[in-house]
DOBAMAR-932092 format. One line per 3 residues: their letters; for each residue x, y, z of N, C-alpha, C, CB. Coordinates in nm, 3 decimals, always signed. Glycine has a CB too. Layout:
# DOBAMAR-932092
A) X:Y:Z:X:Y:Z:X:Y:Z:X:Y:Z; ... .
This chain:
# DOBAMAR-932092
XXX) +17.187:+6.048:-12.192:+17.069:+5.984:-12.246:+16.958:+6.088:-12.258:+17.023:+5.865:-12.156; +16.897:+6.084:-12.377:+16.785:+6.164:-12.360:+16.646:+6.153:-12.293:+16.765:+6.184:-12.458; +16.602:+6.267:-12.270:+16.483:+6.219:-12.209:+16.372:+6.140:-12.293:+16.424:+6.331:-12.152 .
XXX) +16.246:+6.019:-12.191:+16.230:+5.945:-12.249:+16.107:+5.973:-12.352:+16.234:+5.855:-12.170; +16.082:+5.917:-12.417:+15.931:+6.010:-12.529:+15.870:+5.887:-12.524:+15.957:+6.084:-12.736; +15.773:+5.876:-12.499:+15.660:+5.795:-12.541:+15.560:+5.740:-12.650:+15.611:+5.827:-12.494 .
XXX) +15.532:+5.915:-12.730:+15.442:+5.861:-12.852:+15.573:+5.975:-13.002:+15.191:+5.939:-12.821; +15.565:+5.878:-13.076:+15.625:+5.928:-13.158:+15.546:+5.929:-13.312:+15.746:+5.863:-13.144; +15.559:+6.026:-13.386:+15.478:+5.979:-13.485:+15.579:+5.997:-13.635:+15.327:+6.071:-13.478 .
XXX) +15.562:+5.980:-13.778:+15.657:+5.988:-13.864:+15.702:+6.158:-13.901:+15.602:+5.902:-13.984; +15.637:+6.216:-13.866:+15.684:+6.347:-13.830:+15.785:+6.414:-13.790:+15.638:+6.376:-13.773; +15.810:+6.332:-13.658:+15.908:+6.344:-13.556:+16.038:+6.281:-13.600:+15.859:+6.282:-13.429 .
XXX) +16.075:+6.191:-13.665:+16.207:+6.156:-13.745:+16.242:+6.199:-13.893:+16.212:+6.015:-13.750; +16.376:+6.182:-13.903:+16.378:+6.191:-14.041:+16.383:+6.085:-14.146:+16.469:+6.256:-14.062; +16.357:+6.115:-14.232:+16.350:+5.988:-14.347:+16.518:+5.960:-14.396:+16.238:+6.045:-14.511 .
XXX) +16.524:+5.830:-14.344:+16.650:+5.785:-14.456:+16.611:+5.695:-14.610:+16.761:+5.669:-14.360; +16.671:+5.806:-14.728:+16.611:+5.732:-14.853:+16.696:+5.662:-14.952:+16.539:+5.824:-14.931; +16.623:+5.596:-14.972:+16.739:+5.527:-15.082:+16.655:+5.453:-15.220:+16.843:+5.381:-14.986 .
XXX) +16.701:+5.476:-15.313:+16.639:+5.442:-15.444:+16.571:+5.307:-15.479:+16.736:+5.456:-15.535; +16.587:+5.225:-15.332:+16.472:+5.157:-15.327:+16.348:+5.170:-15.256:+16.503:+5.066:-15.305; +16.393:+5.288:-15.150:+16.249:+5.311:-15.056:+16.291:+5.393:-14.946:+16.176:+5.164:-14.989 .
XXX) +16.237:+5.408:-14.855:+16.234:+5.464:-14.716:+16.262:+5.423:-14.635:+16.158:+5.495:-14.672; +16.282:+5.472:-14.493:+16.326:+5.401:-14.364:+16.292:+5.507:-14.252:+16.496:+5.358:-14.365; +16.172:+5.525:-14.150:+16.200:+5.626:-14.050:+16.185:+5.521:-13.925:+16.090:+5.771:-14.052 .
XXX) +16.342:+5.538:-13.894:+16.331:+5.486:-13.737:+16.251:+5.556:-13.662:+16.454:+5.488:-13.659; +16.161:+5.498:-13.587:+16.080:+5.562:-13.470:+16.108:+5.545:-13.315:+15.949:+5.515:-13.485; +16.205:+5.439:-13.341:+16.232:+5.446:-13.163:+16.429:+5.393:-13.154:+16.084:+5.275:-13.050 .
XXX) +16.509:+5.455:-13.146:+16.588:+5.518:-13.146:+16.704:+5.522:-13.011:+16.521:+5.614:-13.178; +16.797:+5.541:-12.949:+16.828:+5.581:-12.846:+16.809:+5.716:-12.843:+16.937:+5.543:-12.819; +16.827:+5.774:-12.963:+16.837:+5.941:-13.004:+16.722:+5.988:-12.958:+16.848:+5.985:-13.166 .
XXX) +16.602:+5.896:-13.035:+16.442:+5.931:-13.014:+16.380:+5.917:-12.898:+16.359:+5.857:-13.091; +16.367:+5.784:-12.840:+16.321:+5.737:-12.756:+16.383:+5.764:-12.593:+16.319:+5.621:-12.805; +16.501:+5.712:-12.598:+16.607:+5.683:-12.479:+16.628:+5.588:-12.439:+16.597:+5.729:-12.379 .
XXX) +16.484:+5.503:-12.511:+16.526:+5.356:-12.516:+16.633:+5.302:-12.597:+16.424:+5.284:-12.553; +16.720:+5.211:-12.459:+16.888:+5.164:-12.569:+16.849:+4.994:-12.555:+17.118:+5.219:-12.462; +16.793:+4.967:-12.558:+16.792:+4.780:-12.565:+16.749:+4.747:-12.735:+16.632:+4.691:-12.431 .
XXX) +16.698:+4.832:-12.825:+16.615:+4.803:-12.924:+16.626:+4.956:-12.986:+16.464:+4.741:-12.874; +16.615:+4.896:-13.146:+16.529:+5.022:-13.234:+16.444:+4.999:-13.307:+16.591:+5.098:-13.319; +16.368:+5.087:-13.374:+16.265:+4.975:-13.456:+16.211:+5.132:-13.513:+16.124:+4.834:-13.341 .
XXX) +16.163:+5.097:-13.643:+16.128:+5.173:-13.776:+16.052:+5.072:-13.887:+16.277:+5.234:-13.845; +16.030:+5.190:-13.954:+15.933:+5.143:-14.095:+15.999:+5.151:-14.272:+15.787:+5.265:-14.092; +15.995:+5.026:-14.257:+16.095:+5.017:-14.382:+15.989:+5.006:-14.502:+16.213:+4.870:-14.375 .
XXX) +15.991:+5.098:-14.631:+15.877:+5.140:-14.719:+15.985:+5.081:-14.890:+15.827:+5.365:-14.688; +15.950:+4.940:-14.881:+16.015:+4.899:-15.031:+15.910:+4.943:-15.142:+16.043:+4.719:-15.047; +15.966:+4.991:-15.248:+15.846:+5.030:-15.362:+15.872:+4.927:-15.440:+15.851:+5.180:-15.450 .
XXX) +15.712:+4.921:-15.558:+15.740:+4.817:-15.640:+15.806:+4.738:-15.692:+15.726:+4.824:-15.686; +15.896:+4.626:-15.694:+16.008:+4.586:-15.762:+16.118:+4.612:-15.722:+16.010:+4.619:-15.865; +16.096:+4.676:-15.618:+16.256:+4.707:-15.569:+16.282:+4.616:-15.420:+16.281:+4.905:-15.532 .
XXX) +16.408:+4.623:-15.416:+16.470:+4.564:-15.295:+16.609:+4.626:-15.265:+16.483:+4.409:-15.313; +16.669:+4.552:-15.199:+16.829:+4.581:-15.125:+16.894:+4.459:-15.154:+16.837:+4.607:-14.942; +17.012:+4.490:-15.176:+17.104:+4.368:-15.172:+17.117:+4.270:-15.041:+17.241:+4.422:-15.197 .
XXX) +17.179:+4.181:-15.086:+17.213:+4.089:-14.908:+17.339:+4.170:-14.828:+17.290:+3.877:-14.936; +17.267:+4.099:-14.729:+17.364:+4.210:-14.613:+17.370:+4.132:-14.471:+17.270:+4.391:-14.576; +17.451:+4.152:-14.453:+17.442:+4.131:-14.263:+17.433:+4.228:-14.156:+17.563:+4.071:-14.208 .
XXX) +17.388:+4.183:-14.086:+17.396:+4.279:-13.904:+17.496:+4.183:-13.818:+17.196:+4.282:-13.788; +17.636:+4.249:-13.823:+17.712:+4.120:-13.727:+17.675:+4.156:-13.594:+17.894:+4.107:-13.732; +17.622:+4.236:-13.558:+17.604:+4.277:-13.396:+17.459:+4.306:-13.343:+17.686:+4.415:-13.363 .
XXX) +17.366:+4.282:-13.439:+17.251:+4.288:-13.379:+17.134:+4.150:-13.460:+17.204:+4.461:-13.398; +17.037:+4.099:-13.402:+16.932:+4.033:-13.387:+16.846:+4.159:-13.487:+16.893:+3.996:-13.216; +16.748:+4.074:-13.597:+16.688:+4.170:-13.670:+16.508:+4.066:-13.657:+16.789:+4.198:-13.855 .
XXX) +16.386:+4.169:-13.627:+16.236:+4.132:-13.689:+16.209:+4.190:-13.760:+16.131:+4.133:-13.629; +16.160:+4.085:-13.867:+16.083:+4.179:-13.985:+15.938:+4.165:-13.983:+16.128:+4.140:-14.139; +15.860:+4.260:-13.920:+15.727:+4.199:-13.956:+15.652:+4.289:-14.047:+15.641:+4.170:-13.829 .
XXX) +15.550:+4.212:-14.154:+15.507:+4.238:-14.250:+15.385:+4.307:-14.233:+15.506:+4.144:-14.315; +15.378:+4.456:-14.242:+15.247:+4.558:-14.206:+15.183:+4.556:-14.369:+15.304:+4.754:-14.137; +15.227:+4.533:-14.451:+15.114:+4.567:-14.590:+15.196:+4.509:-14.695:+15.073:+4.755:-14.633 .
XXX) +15.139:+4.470:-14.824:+15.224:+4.440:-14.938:+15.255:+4.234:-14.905:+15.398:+4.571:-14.922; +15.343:+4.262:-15.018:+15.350:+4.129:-15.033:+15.543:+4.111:-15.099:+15.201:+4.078:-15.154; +15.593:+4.027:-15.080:+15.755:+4.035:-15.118:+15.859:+3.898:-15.083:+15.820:+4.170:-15.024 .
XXX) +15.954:+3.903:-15.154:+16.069:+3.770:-15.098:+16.119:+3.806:-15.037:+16.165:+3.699:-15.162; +16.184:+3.734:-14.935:+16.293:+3.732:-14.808:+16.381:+3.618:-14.792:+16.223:+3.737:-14.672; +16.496:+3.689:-14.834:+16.612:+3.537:-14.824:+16.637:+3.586:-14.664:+16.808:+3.531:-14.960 .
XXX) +16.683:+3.468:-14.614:+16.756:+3.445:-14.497:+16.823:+3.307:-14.484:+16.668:+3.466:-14.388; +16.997:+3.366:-14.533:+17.046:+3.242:-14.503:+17.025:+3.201:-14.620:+16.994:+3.163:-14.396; +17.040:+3.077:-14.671:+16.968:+2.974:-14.760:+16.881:+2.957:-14.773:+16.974:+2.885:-14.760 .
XXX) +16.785:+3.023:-14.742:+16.653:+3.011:-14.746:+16.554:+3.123:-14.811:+16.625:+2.991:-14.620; +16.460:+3.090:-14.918:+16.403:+3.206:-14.989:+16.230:+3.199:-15.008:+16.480:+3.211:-15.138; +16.184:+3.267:-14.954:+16.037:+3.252:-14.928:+15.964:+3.351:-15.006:+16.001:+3.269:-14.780 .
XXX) +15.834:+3.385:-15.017:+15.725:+3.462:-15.047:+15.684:+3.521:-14.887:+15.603:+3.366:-15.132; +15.658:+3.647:-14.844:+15.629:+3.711:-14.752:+15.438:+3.748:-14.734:+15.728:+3.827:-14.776; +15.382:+3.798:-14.674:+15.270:+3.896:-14.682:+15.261:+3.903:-14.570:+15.148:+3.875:-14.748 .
XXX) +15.152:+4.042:-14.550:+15.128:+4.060:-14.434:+15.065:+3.995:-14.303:+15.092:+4.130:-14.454; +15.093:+3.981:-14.175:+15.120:+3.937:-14.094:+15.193:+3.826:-14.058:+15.052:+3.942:-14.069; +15.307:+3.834:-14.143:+15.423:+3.789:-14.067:+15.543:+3.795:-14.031:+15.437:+3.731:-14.078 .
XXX) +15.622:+3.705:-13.974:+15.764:+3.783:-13.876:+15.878:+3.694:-13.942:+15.763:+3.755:-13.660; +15.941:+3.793:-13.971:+16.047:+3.704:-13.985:+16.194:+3.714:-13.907:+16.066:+3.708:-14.117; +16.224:+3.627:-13.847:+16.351:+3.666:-13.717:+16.429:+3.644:-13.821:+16.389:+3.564:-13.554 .
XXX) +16.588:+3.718:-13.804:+16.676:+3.759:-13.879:+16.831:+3.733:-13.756:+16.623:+3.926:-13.938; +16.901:+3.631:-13.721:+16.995:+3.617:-13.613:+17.123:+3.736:-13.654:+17.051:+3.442:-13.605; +17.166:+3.785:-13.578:+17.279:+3.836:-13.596:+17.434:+3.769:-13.678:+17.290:+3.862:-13.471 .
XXX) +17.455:+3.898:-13.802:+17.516:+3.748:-13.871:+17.507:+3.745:-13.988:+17.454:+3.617:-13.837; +17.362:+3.708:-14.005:+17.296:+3.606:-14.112:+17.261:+3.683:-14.262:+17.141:+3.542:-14.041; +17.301:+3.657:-14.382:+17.314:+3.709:-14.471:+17.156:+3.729:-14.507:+17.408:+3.642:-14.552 .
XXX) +17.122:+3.798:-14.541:+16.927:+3.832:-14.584:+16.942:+3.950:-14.670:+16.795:+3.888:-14.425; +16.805:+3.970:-14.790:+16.762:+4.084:-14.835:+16.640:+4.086:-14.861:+16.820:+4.122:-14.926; +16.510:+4.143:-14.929:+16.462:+4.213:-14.916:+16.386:+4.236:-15.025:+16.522:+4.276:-14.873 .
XXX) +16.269:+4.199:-15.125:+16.228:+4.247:-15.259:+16.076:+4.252:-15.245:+16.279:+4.149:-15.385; +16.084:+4.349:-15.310:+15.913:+4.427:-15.333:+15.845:+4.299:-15.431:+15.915:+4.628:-15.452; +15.787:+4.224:-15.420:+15.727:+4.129:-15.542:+15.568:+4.199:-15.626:+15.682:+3.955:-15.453 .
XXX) +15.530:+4.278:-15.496:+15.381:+4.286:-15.529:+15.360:+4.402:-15.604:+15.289:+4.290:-15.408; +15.239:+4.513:-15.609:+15.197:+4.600:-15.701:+15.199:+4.737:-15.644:+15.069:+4.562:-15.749; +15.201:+4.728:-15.528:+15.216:+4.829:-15.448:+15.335:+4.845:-15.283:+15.070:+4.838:-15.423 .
XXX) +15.362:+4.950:-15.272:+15.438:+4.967:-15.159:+15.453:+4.884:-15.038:+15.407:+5.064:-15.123; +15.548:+4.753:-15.043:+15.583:+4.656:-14.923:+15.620:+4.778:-14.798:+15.739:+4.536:-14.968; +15.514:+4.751:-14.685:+15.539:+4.809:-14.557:+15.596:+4.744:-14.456:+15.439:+4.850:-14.509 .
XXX) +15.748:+4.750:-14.394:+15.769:+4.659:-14.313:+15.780:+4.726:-14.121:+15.908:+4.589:-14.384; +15.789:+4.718:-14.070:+15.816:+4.697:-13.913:+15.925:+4.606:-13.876:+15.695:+4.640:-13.842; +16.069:+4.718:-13.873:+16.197:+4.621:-13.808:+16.267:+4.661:-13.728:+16.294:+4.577:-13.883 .
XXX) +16.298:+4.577:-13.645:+16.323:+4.618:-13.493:+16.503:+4.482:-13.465:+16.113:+4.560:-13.359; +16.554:+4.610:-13.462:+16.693:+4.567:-13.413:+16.745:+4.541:-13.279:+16.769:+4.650:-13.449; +16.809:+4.454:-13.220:+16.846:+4.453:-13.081:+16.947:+4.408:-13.105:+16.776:+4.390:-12.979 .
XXX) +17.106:+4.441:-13.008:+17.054:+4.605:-12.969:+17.054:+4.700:-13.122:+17.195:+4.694:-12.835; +17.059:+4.818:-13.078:+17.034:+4.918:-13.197:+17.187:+4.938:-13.273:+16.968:+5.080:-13.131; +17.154:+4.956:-13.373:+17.321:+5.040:-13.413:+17.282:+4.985:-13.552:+17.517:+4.973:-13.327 .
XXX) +17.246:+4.897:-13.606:+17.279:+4.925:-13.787:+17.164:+5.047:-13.849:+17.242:+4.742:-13.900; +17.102:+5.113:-13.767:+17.038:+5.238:-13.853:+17.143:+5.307:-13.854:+16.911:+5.324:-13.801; +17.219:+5.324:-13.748:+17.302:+5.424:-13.764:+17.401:+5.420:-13.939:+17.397:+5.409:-13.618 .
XXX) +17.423:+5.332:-13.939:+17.545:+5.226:-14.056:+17.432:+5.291:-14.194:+17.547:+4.955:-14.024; +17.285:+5.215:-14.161:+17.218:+5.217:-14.274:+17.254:+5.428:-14.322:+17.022:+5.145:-14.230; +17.226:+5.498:-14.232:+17.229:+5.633:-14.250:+17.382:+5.673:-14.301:+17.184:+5.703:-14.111 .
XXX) +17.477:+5.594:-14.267:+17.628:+5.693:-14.330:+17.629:+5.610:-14.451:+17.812:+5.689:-14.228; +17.573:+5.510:-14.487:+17.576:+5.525:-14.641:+17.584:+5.624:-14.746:+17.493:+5.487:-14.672; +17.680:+5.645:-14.822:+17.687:+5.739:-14.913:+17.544:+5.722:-14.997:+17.824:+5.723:-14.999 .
XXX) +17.462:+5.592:-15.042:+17.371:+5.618:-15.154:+17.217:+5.667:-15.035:+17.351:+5.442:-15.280; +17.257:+5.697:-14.915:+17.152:+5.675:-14.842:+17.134:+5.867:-14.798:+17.190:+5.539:-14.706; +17.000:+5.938:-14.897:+16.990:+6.081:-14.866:+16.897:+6.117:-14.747:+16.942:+6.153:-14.988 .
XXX) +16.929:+6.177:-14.668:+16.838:+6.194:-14.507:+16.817:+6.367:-14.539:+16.963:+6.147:-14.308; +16.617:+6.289:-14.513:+16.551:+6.413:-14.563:+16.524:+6.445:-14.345:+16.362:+6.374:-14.715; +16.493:+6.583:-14.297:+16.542:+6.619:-14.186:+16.369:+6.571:-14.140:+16.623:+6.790:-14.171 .
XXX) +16.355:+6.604:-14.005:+16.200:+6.527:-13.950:+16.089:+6.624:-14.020:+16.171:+6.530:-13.743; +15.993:+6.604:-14.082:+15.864:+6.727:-14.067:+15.869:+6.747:-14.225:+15.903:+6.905:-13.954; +15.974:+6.709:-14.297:+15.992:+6.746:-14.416:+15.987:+6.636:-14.520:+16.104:+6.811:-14.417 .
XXX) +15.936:+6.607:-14.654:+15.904:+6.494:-14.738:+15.949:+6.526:-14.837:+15.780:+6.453:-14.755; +16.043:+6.525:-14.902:+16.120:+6.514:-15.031:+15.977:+6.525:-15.146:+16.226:+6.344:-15.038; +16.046:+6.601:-15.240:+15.909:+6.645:-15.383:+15.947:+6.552:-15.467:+15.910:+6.819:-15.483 .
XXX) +15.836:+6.501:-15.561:+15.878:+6.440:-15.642:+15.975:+6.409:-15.768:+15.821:+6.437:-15.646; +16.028:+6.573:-15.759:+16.112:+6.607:-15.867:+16.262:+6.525:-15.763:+16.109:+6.817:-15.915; +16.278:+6.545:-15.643:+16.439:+6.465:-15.616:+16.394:+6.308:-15.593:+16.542:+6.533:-15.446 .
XXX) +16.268:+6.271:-15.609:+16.224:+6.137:-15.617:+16.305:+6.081:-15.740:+16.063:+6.127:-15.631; +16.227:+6.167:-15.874:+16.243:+6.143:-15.996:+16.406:+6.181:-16.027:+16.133:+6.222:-16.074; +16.483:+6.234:-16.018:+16.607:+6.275:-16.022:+16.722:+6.146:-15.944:+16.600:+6.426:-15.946 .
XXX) +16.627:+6.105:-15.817:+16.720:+5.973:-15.770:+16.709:+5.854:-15.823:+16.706:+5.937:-15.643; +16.554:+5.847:-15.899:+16.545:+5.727:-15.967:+16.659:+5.716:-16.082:+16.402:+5.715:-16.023; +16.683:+5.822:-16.106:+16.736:+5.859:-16.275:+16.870:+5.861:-16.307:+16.698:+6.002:-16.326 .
XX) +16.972:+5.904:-16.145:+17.073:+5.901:-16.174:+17.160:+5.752:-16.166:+17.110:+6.000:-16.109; +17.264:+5.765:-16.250:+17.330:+5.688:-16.300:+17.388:+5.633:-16.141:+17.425:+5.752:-16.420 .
């Protein structure tokens, strides 16, 4: 286990990207040493989202730091904004869409941890290393490819 860290900032991780947005876990077993939980900042851009998906092994919160967006869960399909939570059971089919004009900011926290890991060996998923921010030219190049 690693030793434990306390303050972490987006610096300190790396970005996992994907042609709908961002993801830097901030608390980690890797990062933190905390193993009960992980939790990161999920950055949807305009109009974009993720397909539906499940977590069969972990409990998912989504809470809403900025922006505005839909959230299926289950059978169920809502309008989002900021300050609120949405619990996600282990399981449960959900995704994810940017509705508003600017960058949906989320806060999601897995228990226990393990689908960042999954989200990261995605083949469409490019991991830029901690300290470092991708230029806009492989922004524009990921939007673009086929």
């Amino acid at each position: 286990m690693p030793e434990t860290k306390h303050f972490i900032g987006p610096d300190d991780v790396e970005s996992q990207m994907f042609d709908w947005g961002v993801l830097k876990w901030l608390s980690t077993p890797e990062v933190t040493g905390g193993e009960r939980f992980s939790a990161g900042v999920v950055k949807l851009e305009p109009g974009k989202g993720h397909e539906r998906h499940t977590h069969p092994d972990s409990d998912e919160i989504l809470y809403v730091l900025r922006g505005e967006g839909e959230q299926e869960v289950a059978d169920k399909t809502r309008e989002i904004t900021a300050g609120e939570l949405v619990f996600i059971p282990e399981g449960v089919e959900h995704g994810t869409v940017n509705t508003g004009w600017e960058p949906l900011l989320l806060l999601a926290v897995y228990a226990p941890p393990g689908p960042e890991d999954v989200l990261r060996d995605l083949p469409e998923c490019e991991v830029v290393p901690a300290g470092e921010l991708p230029s806009k030219e492989d922004a524009v190049a990921t939007d673009t490819d086929p």
